[in-house]
MARDODREN-372999 format. One record per atom (N, C-alpha, C): residue in three letters; chain; atom name; z, x, y. Coordinates in pm, 1 decimal. Atoms other than C-alpha are relative to their C-alpha. Example, Ala and Ser with C-alpha at 12.3 -4.5 7.8 and 13.67 -1.06 7.14 Angstrom:
REM MARDODREN-372999
residu:chaine:atome:zz:xx:yy
ALA:A:N:0.0:89.0:-119.0 $
ALA:A:CA:780.0:1230.0:-450.0 $
ALA:A:C:0.0:90.0:120.0 $
SER:A:N:-6.0:-82.0:-119.0 $
SER:A:CA:714.0:1367.0:-106.0 $
SER:A:C:73.0:-77.0:109.0 $
END
This chain:
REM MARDODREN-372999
residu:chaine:atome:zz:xx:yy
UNK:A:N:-85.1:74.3:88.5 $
UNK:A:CA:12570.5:1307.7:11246.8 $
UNK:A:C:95.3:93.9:-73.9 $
UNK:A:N:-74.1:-93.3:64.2 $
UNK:A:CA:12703.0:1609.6:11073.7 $
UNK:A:C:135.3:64.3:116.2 $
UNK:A:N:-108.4:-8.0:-43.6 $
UNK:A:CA:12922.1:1703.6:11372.4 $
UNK:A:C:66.4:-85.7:44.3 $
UNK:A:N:-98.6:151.0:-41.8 $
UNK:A:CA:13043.9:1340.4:11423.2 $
UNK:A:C:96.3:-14.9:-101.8 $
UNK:A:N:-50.6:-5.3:118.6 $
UNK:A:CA:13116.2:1376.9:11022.0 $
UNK:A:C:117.3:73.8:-20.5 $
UNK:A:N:-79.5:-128.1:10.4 $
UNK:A:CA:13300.0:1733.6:11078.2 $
UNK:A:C:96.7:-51.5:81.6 $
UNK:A:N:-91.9:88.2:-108.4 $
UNK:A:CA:13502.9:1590.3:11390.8 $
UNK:A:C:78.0:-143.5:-14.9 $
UNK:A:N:-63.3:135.7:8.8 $
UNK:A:CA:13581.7:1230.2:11300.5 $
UNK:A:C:-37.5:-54.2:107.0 $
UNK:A:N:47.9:46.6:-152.8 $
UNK:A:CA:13405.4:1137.2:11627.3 $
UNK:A:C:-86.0:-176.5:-36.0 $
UNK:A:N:57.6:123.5:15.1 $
UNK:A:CA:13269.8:767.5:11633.7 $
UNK:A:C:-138.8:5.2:52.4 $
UNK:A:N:152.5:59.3:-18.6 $
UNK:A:CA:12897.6:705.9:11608.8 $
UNK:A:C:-7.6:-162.5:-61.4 $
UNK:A:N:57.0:86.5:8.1 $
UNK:A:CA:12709.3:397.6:11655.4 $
UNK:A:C:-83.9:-35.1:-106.8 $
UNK:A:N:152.7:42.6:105.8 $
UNK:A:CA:12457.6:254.9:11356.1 $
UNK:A:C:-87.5:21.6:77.7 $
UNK:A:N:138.3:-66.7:-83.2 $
UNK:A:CA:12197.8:300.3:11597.8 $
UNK:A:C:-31.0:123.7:16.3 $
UNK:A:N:39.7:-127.8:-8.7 $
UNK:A:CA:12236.6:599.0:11643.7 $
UNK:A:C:-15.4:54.2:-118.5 $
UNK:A:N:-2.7:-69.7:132.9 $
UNK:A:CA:12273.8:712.9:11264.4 $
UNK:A:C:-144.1:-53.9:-37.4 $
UNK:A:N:136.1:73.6:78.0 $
UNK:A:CA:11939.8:479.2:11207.6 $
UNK:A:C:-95.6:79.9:88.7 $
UNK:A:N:99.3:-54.4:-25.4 $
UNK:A:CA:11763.9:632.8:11460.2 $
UNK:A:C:20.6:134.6:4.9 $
UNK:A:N:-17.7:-89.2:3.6 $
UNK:A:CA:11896.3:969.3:11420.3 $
UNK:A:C:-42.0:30.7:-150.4 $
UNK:A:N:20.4:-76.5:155.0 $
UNK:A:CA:11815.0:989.2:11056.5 $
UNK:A:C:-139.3:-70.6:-9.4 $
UNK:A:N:177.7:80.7:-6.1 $
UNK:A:CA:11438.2:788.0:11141.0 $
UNK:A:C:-48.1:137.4:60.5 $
UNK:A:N:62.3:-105.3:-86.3 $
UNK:A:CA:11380.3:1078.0:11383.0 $
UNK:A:C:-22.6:133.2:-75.6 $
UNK:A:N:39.0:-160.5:113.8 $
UNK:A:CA:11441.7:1367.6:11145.7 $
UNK:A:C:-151.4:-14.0:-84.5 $
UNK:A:N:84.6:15.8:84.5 $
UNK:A:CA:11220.6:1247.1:10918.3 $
UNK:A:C:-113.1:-1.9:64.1 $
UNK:A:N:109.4:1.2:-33.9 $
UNK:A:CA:10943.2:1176.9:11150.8 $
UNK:A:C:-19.5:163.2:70.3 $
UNK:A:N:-3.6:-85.5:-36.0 $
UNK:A:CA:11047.3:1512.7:11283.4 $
UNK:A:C:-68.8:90.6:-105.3 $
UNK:A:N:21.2:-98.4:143.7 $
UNK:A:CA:11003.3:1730.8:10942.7 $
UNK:A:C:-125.5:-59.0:-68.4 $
UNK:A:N:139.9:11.3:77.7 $
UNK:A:CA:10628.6:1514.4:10812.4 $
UNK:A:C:-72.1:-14.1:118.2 $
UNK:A:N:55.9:-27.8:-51.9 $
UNK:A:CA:10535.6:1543.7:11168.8 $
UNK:A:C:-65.5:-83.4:21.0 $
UNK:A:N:31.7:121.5:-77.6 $
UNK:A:CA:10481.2:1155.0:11274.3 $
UNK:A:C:42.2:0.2:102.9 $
UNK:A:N:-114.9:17.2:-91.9 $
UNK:A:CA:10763.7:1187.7:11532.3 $
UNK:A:C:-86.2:-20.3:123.6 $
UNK:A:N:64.2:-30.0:-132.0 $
UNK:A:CA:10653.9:1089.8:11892.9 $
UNK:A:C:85.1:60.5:38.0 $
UNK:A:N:-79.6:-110.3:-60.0 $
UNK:A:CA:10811.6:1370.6:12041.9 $
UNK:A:C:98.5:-71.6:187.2 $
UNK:A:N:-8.1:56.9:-164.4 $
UNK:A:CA:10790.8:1187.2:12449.6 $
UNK:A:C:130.2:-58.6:-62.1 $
UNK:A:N:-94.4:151.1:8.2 $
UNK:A:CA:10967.1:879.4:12295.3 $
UNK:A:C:138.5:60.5:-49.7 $
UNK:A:N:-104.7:-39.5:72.7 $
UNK:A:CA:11238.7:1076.5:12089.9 $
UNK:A:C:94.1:80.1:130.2 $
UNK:A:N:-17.0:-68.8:-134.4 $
UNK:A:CA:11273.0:1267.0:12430.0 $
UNK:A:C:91.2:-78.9:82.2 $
UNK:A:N:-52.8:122.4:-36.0 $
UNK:A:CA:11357.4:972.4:12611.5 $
UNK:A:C:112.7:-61.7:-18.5 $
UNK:A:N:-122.8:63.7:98.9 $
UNK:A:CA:11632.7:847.6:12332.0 $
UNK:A:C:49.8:85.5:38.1 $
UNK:A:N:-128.9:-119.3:-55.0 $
UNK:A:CA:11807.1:1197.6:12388.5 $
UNK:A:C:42.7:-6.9:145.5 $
UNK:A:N:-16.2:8.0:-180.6 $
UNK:A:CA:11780.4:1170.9:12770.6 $
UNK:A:C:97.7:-126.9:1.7 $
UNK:A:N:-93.5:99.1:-38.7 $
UNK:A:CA:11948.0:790.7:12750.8 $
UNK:A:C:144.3:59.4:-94.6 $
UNK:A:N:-141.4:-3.9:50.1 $
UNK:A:CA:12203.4:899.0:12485.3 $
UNK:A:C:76.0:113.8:62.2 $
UNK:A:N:-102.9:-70.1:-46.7 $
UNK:A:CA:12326.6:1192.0:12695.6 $
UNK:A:C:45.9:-41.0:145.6 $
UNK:A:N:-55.0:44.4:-129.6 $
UNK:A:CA:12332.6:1025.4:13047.5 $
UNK:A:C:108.2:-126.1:-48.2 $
UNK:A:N:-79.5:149.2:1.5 $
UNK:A:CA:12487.5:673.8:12920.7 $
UNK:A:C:135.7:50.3:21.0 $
UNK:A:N:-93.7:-18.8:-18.6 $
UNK:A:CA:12822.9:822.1:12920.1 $
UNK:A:C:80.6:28.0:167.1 $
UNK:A:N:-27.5:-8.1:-124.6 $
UNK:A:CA:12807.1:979.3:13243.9 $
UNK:A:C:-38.0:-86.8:142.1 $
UNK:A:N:46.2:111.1:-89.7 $
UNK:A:CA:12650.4:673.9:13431.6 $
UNK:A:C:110.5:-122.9:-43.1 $
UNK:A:N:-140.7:79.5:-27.2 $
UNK:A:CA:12938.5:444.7:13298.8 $
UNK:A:C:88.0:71.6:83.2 $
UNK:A:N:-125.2:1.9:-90.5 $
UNK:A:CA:13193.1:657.8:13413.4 $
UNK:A:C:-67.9:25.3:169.4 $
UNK:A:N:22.9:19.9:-138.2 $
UNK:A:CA:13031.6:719.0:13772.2 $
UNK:A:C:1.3:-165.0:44.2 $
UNK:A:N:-20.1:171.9:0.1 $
UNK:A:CA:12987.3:347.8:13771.3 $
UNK:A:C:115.5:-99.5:17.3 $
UNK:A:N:-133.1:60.0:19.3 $
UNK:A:CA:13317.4:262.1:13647.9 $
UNK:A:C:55.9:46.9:168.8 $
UNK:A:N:-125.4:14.6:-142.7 $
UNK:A:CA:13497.1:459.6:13940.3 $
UNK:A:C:-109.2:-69.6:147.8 $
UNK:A:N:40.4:36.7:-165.9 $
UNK:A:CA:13232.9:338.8:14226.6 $
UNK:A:C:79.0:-148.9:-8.4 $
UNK:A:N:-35.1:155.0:-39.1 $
UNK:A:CA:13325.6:-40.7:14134.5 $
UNK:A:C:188.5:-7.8:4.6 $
UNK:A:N:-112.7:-22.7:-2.2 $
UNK:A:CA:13679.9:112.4:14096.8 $
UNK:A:C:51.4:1.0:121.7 $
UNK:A:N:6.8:-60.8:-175.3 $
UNK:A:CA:13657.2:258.9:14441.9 $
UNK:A:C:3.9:-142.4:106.1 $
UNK:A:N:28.6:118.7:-106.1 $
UNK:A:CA:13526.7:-69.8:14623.5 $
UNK:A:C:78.1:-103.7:-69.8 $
UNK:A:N:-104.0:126.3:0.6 $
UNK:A:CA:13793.5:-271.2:14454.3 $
UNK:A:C:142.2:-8.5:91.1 $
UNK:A:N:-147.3:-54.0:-55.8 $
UNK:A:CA:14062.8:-52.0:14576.1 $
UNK:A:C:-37.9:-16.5:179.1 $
UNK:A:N:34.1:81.8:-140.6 $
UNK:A:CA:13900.3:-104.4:14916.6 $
UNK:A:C:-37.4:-135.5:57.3 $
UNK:A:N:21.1:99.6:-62.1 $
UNK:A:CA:13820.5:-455.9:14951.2 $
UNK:A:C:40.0:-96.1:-123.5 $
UNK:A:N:-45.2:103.6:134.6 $
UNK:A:CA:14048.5:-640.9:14672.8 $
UNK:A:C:-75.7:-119.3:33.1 $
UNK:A:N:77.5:148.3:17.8 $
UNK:A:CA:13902.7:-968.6:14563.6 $
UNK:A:C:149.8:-80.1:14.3 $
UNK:A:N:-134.8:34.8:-54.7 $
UNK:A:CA:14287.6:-1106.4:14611.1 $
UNK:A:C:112.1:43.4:93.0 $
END
């Protein structure tokens, strides 16, 4: 959140709720570590699985228009 703050970069509420839930369980040492694992793993692929995504259905439009 602090380099979204420094940048002007757009974060989600979700992410600020569970990014500032996680510290905390991080630093009194509730945190499930797996599960928090997990959240980092989806929030760094999601970006790159839209755009692969985007151009495949991009790709098979440009090959088989629907008009």
């Amino acid at each position: 959140m602090i380099l979204a703050s420094r940048f002007g970069l757009p974060v989600s509420t979700t992410h600020v709720s569970v990014g500032a839930i996680s510290g905390i369980g991080l630093l009194n040492g509730t945190a499930n570590r797996s599960l928090l694992g997990g959240i980092l793993a989806s929030w760094l692929l999601t970006l790159p699985v839209a755009a692969a995504t985007g151009a495949f259905v991009y790709t098979l439009l440009r090959l088989f228009p629907l008009v």
